[in-house]
C-alpha positions in Angstrom: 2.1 -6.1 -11.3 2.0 -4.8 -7.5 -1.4 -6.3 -7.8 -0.4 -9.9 -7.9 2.3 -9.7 -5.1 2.4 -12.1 -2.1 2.8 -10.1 0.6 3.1 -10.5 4.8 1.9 -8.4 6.8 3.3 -7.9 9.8 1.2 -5.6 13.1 2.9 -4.2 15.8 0.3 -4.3 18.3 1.4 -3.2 21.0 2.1 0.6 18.7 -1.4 0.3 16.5 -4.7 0.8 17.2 -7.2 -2.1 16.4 -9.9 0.0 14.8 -7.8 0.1 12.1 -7.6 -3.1 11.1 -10.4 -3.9 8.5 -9.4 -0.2 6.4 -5.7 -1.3 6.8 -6.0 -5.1 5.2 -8.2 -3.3 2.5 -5.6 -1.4 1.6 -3.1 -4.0 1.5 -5.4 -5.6 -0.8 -4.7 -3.1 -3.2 -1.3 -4.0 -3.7 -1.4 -7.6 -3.3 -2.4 -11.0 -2.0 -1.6 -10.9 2.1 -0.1 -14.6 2.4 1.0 -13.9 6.0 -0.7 -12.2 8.2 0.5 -11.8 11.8 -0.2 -9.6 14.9 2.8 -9.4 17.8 2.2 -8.2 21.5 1.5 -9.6 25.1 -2.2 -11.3 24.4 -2.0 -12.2 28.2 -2.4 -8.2 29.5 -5.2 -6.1 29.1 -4.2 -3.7 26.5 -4.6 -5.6 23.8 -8.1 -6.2 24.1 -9.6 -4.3 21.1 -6.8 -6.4 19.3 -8.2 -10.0 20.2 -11.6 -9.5 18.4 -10.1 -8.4 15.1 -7.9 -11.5 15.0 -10.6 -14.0 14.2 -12.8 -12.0 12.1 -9.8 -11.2 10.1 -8.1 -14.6 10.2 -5.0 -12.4 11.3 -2.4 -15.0 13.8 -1.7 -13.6 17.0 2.2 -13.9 17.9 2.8 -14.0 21.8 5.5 -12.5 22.9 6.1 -11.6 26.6 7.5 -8.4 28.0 10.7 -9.9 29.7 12.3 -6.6 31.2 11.1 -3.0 31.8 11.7 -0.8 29.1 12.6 -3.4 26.3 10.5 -4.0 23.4 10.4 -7.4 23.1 7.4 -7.2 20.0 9.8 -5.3 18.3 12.8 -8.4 18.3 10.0 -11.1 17.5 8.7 -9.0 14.6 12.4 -8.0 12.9 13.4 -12.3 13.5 10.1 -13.2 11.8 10.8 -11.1 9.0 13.8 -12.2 8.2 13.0 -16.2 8.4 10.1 -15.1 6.5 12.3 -13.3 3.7 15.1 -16.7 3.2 11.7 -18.9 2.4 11.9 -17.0 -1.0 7.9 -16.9 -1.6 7.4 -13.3 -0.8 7.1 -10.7 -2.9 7.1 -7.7 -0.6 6.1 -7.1 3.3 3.8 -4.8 4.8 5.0 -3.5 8.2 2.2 -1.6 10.1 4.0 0.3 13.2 4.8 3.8 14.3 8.0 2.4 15.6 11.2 3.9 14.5 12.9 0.4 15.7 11.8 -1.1 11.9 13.7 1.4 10.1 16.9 -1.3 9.6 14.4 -4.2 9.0 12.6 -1.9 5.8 16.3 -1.5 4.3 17.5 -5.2 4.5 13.9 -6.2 2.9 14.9 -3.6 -0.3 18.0 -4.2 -0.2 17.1 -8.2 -0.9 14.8 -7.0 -3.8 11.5 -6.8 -2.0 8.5 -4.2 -1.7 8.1 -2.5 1.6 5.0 -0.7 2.3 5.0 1.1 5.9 1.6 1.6 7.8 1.8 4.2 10.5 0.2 7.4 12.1 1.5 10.8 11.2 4.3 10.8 14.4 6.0 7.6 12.6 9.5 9.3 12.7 10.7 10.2 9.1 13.8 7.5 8.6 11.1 4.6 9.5 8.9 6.0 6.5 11.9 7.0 3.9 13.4 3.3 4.5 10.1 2.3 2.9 8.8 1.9 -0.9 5.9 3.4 0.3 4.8 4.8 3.9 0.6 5.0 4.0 -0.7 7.2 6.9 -3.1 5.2 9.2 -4.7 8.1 9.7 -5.6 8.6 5.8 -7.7 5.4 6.2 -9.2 6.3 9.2 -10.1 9.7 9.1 -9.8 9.9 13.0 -6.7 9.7 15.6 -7.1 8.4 18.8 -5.5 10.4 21.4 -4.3 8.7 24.8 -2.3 5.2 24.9 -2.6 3.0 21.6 -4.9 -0.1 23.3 -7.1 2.8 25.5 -10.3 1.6 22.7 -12.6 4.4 24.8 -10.0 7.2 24.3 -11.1 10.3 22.7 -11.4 10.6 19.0 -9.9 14.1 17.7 -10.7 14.7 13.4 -7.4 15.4 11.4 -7.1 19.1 10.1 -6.6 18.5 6.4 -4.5 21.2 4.2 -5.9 23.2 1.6 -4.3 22.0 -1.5 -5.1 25.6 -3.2 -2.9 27.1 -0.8 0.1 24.9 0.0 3.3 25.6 -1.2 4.8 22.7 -0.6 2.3 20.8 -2.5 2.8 23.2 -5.4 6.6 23.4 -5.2 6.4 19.5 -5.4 4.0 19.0 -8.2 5.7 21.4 -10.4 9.3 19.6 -9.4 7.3 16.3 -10.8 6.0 17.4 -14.4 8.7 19.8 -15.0 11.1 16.3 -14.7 9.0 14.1 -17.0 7.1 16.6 -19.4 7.6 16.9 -23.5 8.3 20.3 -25.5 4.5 21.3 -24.9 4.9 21.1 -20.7 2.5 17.9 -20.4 3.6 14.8 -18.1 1.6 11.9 -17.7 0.1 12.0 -14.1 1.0 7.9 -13.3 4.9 9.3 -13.9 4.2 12.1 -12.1 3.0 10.4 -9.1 6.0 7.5 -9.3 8.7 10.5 -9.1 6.3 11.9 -6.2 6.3 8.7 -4.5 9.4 7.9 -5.2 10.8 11.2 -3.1 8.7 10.8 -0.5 7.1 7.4 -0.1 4.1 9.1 2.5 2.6 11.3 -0.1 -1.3 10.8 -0.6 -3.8 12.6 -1.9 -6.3 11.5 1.0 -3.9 13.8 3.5 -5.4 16.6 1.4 -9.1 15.4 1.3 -8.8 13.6 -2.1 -9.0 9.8 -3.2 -6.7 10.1 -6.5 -4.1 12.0 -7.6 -6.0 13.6 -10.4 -8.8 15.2 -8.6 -6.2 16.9 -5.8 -4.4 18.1 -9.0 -7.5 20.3 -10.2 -8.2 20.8 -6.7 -4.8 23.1 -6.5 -6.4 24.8 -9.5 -2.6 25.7 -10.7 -2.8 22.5 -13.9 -4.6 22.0 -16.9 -5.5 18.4 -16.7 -6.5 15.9 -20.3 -7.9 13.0 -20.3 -6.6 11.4 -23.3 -8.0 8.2 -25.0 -6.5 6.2 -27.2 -9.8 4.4 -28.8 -13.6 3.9 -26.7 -13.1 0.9 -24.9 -9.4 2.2 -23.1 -9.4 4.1 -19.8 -8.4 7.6 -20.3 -4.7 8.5 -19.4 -4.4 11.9 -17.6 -1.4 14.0 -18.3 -0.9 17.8 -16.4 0.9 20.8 -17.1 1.5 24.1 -15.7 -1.5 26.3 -16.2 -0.1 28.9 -18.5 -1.1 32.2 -18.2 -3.8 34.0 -20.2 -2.8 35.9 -23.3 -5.7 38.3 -23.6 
């Protein structure tokens, strides 16, 4: 179960804001045990600062790593070596990279590729081959409803809030949803909503309901007010499963 899984989880801090880190290793929680976790930058410059007082309070290990030339990310090289050392010790179960950086795209593959979960943590630029190389890509700005404009370790930079879509009116949304059920629904048009989301995911490993102002899956489907939703149990002391299907329209 992607509950029980060991996971490492592996901050590029030099590319993500501190204030992030007590939502992000919350999430994490949801999908497993963090085993390792490690933060890489230069912890002898200033622009890490925010960074240091997170490490303690959430027993995170700071990885130095100097800046050896202009222009070359060495973070980047310690992270992808880590990872790998980290992936022949055989204990893992997945890895949880947390970066905007395009650079990891190559390092999320070879972790699939050798069987493992990879969940991406990232703003909304991460470039789109660094979050489809992923099992699943979680937008940083999702947990924290705020984006900080200005250079990632500037802590006193401006906060901007995040424009959320309307899930009544996107198309996309709609055109994606309906792909979903239409794939995994019986003769009577109703798909269980856990499928549902897997194909979703599946697609497009970003997708989450909280980019449209919604915690679960279920309530942004009513929110789009184009399903019928059922909460189906199967005797009083099961959770109710939720299947969807196209609303149909009226016959009067």
């Amino acid at each position: 179960m992607a509950g029980d899984m060991k996971l490492a989880v592996l901050i590029d801090a030099d590319n993500t804001r501190p204030g992030v880190a007590q939502a992000l290793l919350a999430e994490v929680a949801k999908y497993g045990t963090a085993h390792v976790k490690r933060a890489y930058g230069d912890w002898t410059g200033p622009n890490l600062k925010g960074w240091k007082e997170q490490l303690l309070a959430r027993s995170i290990q700071p990885v130095q790593q100097f800046a050896y030339t202009t222009g070359k990310n060495a973070t980047d090289a310690a992270m992808i070596i880590d990872a790998m050392d980290l992936l022949y010790t055989d204990r893992l179960d997945g890895f949880c990279i947390v970066s905007s950086d395009s650079d990891f795209t190559r390092l999320a593959a070879r972790l699939r590729e050798s069987g493992l979960t990879v969940y991406g943590f990232g703003e909304r630029r991460t470039p789109a081959p660094f979050v489809a190389a992923c099992d699943k890509f979680i937008h940083l700005d999702n947990l924290i409803p705020e984006i900080t404009s200005g250079r990632t370790g500037d802590v006193t930079a401006p906060e901007v809030p995040l424009t959320q879509p309307s899930p009544r009116h996107d198309a996309a949304l709609r055109t994606l949803l309906d792909q979903a059920v239409d794939a995994v629904s019986d003769e009577e048009g109703w798909a269980p909503l856990a499928r549902v989301g897997h194909i979703i995911t599946t697609q497009h490993p970003d997708f989450d309901p909280r980019t449209y102002g919604h915690a679960k899956l279920a309530n942004l489907v009513e929110a789009t007010t184009h399903f019928d939703v059922d909460r189906r149990r199967a005797a009083e002391d099961k959770s109710a499963v939720v299947y969807i299907r196209r609303t149909r329209p009226s016959t009067r």
